[in-house]
C-alpha positions in Angstrom: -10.0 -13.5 11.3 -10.7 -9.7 12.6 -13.6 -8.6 11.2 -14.8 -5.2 12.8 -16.1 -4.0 9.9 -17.9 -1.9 7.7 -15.9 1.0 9.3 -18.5 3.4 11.0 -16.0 5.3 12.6 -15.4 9.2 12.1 -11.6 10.4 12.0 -10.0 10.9 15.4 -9.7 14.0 17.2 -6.1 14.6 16.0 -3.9 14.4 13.2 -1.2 11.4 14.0 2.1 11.6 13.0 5.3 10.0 13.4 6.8 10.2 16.4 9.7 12.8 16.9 12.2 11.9 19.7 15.7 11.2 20.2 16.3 7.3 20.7 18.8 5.1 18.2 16.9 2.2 18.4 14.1 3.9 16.4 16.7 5.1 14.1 18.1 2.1 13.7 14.6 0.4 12.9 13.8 3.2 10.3 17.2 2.2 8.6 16.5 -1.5 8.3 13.5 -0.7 7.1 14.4 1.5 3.9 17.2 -1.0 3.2 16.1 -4.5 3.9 12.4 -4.7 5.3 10.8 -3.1 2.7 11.4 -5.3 0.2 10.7 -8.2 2.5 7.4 -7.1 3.2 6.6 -6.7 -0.6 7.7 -10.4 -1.3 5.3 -11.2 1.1 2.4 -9.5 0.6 3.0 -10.7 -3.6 3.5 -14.3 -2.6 0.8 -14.8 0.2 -0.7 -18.7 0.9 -3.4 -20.3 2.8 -4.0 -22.1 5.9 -2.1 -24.9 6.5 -0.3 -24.7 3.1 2.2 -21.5 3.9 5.1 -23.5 2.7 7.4 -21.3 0.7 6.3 -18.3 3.3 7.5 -21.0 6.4 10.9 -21.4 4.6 11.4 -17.9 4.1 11.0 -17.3 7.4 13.3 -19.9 8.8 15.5 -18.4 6.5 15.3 -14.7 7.6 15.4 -15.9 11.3 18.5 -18.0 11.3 20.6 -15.2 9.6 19.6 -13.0 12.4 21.8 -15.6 14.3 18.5 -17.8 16.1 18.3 -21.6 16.2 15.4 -22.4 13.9 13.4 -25.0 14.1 10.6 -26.3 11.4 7.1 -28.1 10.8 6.0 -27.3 13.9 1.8 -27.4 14.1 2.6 -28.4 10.2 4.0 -25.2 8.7 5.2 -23.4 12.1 7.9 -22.0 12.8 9.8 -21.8 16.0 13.2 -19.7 16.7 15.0 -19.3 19.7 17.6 -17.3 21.0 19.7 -18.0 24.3 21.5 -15.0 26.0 22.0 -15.6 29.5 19.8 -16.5 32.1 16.4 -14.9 32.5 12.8 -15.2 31.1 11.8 -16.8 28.5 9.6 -14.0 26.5 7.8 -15.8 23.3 6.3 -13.4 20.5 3.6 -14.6 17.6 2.9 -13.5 14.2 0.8 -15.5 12.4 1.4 -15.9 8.2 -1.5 -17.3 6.3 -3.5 -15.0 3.4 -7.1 -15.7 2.8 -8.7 -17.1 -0.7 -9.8 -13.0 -1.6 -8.8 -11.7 -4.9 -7.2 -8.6 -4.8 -8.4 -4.9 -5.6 -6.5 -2.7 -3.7 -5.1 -0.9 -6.8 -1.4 -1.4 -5.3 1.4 -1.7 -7.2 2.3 -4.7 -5.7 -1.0 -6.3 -5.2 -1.0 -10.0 -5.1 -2.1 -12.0 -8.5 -1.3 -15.6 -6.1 -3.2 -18.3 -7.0 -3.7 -22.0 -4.8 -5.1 -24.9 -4.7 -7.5 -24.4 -2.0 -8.6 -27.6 -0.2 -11.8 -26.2 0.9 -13.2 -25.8 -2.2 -10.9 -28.2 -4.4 -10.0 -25.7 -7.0 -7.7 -22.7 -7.7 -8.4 -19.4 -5.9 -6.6 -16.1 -5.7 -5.1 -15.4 -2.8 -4.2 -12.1 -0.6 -3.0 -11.0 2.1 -6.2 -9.2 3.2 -5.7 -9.3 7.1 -2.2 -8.3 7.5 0.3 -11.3 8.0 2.4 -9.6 5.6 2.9 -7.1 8.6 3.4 -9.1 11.0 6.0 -11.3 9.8 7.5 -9.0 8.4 7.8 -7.1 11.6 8.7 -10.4 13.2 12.0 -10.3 11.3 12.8 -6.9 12.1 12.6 -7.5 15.8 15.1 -10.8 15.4 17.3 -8.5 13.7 17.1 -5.9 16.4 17.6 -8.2 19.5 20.7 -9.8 17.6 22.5 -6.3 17.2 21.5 -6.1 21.4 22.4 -8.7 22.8 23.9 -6.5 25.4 20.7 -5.2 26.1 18.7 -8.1 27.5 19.1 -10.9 29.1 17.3 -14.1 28.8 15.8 -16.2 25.9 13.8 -15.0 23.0 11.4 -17.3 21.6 9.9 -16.2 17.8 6.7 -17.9 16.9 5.9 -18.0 13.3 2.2 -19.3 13.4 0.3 -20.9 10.4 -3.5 -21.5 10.1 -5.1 -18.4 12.2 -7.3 -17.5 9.3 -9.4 -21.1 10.3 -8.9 -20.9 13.9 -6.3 -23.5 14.0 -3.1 -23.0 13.8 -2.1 -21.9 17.3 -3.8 -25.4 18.6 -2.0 -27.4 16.3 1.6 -25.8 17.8 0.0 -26.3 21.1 -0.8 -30.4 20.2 2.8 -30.7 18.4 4.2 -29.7 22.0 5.3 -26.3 21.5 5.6 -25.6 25.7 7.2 -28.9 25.8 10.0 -28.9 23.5 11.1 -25.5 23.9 10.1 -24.0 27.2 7.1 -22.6 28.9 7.0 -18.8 28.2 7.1 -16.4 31.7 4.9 -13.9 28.8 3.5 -14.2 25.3 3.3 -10.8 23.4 1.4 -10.9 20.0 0.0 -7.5 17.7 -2.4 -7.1 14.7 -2.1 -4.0 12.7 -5.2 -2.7 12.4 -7.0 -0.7 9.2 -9.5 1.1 11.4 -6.3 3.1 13.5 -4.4 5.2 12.5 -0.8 4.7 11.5 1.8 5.9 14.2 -0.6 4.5 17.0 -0.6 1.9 19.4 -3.7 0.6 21.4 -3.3 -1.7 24.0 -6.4 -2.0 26.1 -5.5 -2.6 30.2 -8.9 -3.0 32.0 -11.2 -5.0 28.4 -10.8 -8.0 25.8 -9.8 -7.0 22.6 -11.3 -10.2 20.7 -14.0 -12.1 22.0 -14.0 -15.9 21.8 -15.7 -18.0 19.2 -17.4 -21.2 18.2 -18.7 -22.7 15.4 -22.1 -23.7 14.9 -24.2 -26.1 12.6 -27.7 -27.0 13.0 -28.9 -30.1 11.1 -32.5 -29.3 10.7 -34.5 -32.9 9.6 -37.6 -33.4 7.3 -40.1 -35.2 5.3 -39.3 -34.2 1.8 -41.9 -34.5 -0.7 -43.3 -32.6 -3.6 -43.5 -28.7 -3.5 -47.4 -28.6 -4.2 -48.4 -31.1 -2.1 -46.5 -29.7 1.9 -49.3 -31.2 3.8 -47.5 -34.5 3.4 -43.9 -33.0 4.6 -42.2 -32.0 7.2 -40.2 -29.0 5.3 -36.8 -28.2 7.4 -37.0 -24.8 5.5 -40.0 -23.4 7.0 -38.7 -24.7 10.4 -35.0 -23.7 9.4 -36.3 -20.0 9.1 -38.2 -20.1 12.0 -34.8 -21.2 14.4 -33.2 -18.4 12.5 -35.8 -16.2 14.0 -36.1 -17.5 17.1 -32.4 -17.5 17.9 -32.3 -13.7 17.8 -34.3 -13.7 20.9 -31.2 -15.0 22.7 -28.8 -12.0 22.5 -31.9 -9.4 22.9 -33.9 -10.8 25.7 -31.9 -13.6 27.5 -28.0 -11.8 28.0 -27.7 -8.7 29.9 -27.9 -5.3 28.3 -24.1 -4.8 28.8 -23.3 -8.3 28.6 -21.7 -8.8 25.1 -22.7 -11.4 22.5 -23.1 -12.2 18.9 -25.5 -15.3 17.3 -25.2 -14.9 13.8 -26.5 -17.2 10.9 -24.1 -17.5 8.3 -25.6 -19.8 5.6 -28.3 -21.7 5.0 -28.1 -24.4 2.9 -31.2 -26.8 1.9 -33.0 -28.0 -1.1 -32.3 -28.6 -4.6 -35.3 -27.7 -6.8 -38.2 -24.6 -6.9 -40.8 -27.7 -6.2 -39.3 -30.2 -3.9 -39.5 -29.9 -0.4 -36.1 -31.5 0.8 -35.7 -33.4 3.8 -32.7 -31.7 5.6 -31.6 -28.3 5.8 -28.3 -27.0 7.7 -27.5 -23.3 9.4 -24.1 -22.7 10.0 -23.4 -20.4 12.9 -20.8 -17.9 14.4 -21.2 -17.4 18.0 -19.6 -14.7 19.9 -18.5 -14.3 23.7 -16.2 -12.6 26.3 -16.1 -14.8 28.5 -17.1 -18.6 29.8 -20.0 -18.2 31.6 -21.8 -16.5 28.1 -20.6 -18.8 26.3 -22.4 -21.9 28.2 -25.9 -20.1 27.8 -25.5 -19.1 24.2 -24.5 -22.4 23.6 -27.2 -23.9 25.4 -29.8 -21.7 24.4 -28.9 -22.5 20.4 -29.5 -26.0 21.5 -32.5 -25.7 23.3 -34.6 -23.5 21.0 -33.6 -25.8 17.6 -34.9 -28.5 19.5 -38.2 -27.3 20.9 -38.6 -25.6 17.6 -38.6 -28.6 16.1 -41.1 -30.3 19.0 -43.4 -27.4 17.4 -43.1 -28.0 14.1 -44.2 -31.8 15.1 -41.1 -33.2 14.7 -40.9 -37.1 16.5 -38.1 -37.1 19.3 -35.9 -39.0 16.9 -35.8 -35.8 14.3 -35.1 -33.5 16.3 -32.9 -30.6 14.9 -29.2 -31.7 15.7 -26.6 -29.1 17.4 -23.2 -29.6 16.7 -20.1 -27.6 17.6 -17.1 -27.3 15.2 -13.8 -27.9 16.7 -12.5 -24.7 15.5 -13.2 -22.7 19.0 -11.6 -20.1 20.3 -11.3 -19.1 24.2 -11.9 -15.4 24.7 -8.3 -12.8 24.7 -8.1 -10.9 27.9 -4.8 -8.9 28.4 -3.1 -9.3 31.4 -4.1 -6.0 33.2 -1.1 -5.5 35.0 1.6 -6.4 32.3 -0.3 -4.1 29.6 0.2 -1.1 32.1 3.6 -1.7 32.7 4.2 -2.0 28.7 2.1 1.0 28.0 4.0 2.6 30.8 7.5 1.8 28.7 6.2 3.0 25.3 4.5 6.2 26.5 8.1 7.0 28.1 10.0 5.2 24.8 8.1 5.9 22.2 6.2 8.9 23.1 2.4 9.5 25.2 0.8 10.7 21.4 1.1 7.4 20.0 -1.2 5.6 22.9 -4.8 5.2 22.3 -7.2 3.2 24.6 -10.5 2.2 21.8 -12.5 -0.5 22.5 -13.4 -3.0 20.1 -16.4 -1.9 17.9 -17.3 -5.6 16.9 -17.0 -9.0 18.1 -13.7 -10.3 16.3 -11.6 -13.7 16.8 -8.4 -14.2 17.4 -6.8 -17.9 18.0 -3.5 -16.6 20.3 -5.4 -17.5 23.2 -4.3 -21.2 22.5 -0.6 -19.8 23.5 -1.7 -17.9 26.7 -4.3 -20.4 28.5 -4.4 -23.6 29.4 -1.9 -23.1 31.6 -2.2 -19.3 31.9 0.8 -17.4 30.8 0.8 -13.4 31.1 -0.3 -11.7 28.1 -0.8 -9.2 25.7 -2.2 -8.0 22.6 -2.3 -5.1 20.8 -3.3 -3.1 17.6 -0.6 -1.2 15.3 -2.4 1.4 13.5 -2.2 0.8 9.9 -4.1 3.3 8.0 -3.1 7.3 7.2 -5.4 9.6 9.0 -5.8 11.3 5.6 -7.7 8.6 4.5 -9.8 9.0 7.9 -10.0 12.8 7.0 -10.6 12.0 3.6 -13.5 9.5 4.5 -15.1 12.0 6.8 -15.7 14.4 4.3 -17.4 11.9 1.4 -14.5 10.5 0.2 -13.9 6.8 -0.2 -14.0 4.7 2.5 -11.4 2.7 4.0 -11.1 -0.8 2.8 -11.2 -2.9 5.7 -9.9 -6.4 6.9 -10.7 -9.8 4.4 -12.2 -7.2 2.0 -10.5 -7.5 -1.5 -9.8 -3.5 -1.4 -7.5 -4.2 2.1 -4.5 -1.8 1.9 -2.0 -1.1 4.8 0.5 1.3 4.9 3.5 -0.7 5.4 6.4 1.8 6.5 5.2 2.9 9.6 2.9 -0.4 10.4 6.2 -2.1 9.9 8.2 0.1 12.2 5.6 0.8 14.5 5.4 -3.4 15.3 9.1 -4.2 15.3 9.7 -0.7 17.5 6.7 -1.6 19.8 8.2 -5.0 20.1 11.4 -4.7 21.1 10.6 -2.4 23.7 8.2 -4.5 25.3 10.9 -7.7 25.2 13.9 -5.2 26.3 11.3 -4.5 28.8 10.6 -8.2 29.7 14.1 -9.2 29.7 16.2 -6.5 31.7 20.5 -6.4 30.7 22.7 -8.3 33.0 
C-alpha cells in the first residue's frame, strides 16, 4: 500500500555500503542467508497471492516457523499466522510482516520474476500476480529472525510473538487479526515492531524516524452524485451528475489549498469517476471514489467534513431537491495514522547505531502520503511502537538515475525490483537487535 512514488529524489550524498564490523550475529545472518534464506525468498517472490487468499504462502510460513522450534498457530484474521515463543519471564515483544502480492503483472526483467496467476475476487477473473511491494522481504526476513532467536535463547528473555499478516494490500488484514482476538488469545504485546523495505533507500540503510509519522492515515471515499437522465441533445430537461460530478472534483481541491494549514499535511484525491453509458445519454448517477489522506485526528474530521459539505451544497447549486442530494459514504477500509513511539525509536536507533554501525542510520521524511494498516496492532489500546524502512535499492541505481539512466522502478509498479541479499539481512539483523534489545538475558 506505500505509494511514494514517481521517485523525484536525487542519489544521497554518499555511497552506502555494507557494513564492516566485528559482531557474530551478523555473521551468522549472512550465513543463513547464502544457504537457506535465499532460496526462501525466491519461492516467495515466484509464488506470491492476494489479499485474503495467501493460502499456500500462510502454510509455508507455519511451516518455516515451527521448525525454528515456535508454537504455530493458524487461520487467524483468515490466512494469519501467529507464532510464539516462551523463554522465561519478561515482555512480550510482537513483530509483523505482512504477505499478500498485488494483481500487477510483472516486468522487472528478473530471473525469477513471478508468472502467478489468481482468481481475483475483485474483478472475478484471472490476474497475474507480483510481489510488487515487498512481502517477499518481509517474510522472508521474518523467518530469519525466528531462526536467530532460536539459536539465542540464551540471549533474551521473555516471549516472542511472530505475526504473519494477510490482507495489508486492502487495508484489512491487521483488523481482521484484531476482530479474531489476536490480544486475547495470545497476550497483549509490551511493543509491536514492524519494517517495510523501501525502493526509494538505499540498501545497507535503516531510517527510523523519532520526532514524525512515517505513513499517514487513510479513508476511503465515494460520492454518489444523483440525476435526471435524459437524452444527450436535449440537457435542459436533466439534471446531469457529470457536469455536477466534475464540478465537486474541482471544488474539493479548495480543501487542502485554502482550508488546512500551510504545514498541516493532507491529500484529497479523486480516483475514478465512473458515470454514463453512451456518447448521448445523460445518466442519472455518477460516483467518485476518493483517497483521503491525514496525520492525525483532528485533519481527518475537517477533510472528512469538508468532502461532505461541499458535495452537498454543490449539489443545492446545481438545483438538486433535498432528497438528491450527493451522498458521502466512507469505506470501512480506514486506517489510523502510524506515529512511532518517540522514545522507543531513540533507544532502538541508539542500539543499531552502536550494533550495527552510525553509517547505516538515515532520518528522511516521507516524500508522499502513504498507508500502512499496522496501526490496527499498536492503537486501540496503545502499545509502544515502531516502524521503519530497510533500504532496498543499490545506490548505483541512484547514481545511475542521476546521471540519465533509468529510473528506479518503484512500489506496485510492474518494473518493482529489490535487492534481496542485503534487504533480507538488513531486516532480520535490524530485528533481532531491536527484540534482544526489548527482551534483555536473564
Amino acid at each position: 500500500m506505500k505509494t511514494n512514488l514517481p521517485y523525484r529524489i536525487l542519489a544521497l550524498a554518499m555511497a552506502f555500503t555494507p557494513p564492516v564490523y566485528a559482531d557474530e550475529i551478523t555473521d551468522d545472518i549472512a550465513l543463513d542467508y547464502n544457504s537457506y534464506l535465499s532460496d526462501l525468498f525466491i519461492h516467495f517472490h515466484e509464488n506470491p497471492e492476494l489479499s485474503f487468499q495467501e493460502h499456500a504462502t500462510a502454510t509455508r510460513m507455519a511451516e518455516e516457523l515451527r521448525a525454528a522450534g515456535f508454537t504455530v498457530t493458524e487461520g487467524i484474521g483468515q490466512t494469519g499466522v501467529v507464532a510464539i515463543l516462551e523463554n522465561g519471564p519478561g515482555p512480550l515483544v510482537a513483530m509483523r510482516a505482512d504477505m499478500d502480492g498485488l494483481p500487477v503483472q510483472e516486468n522487472s526483467g528478473l530471473p525469477y520474476a513471478s508468472t502467478a496467476l489468481q482468481l481475483n475476487p475483485a474483478t472475478g477473473q484471472q490476474d497475474f500476480v507480483m510481489h510488487a511491494c515487498g512481502h517477499d522481504v518481509h517474510i522472508t526476513s521474518l523467518v530469519g529472525t525466528a531462526r536467530q532467536l532460536a539459536k539465542r535463547r540464551d540471549r533474551w528473555s521473555g516471549t516472542a510473538m511472530l505475526i504473519v499478516q494477510p490482507a495489508e494490500e486492502i487495508g484489512s488484514g491487521a483488523r481482521a487479526m484484531r476482530e479474531d482476538g489476536i490480544w486475547e488469545r495470545f497476550g497483549k504485546p509490551d511493543y509491536v515492531l514492524g519494517f517495510h523495505v523501501s525502493a526509494g533507500n538505499p540498501t545497507w540503510t535503516l531510517n527510523l524516524l523519532e520526532n514524525s509519522s512515517p505513513y499517514a492515515g487513510a479513508d476511503m471515499v465515494d460520492i454518489i452524485v444523483h440525476g435526471i437522465g435524459g437524452h444527450g441533445a436535449y440537457p435542459h430537461y436533466t439534471k446531469d451528475p457529470v457536469v455536477l460530478g466534475a464540478q465537486i472534483v474541482l471544488a474539493l481541491q479548495t480543501l487542502v489549498s485554502r482550508e488546512l494549514a500551510p504545514h498541516e499535511p493532507g491529500v484529497v484525491t479523486v480516483g475514478a469517476f465512473h458515470a454514463g453509458t453512451k456518447h448521448n445519454i445523460i445518466s442519472d448517477e455518477a460516483i467518485l471514489q476518493l483517497t483521503v489522506r491525514n496525520t492525525n485526528p483532528e485533519t481527518r474530521e475537517k477533510l472528512l467534513n469538508g468532502i461532505r459539505r461541499i458535495a452537498e451544497n454543490m449539489g443545492r447549486v446545481a438545483g438538486l431537491p433535498e432528497d438528491m442530494l450527493p451522498e458521502m459514504v466512507v469505506l470501512e477500509q480506514t486506517v489510523p495514522p502510524l506515529v512511532n513511539n518517540s522514545a522507543l525509536a531513540g533507544r532502538i536507533n541508539g542500539v543499531w547505531r552502536e550494533r550495527i554501525g552510525a553509517d547505516t542510520l538515515i532520518q528522511k521524511l516521507p516524500d508522499g502520503m502513504g498507508a500502512e494498516d499496522y496501526p490496527f496492532f499498536t492503537t486501540d489500546p496503545d502499545i509502544p511502537s515502531i516502524y521503519w524502512e530497510v533500504g532496498g535499492t543499490p545506490q548505483e541505481a541512484f547514481d545511475a538515475m542521476a546521471n540519465g539512466g533509468p529510473a528506479i522502478g518503484g512500489h506496485h509498479s510492474p518494473l518493482f525490483k529489490i535487492e534481496p541479499e542485503p534487504s533480507v539481512q538488513m531486516g532480520v539483523d535490524s530485528t533481532v537487535r531491536a527484540m534482544l534489545e526489548l527482551m534483555p538475558g536473564r
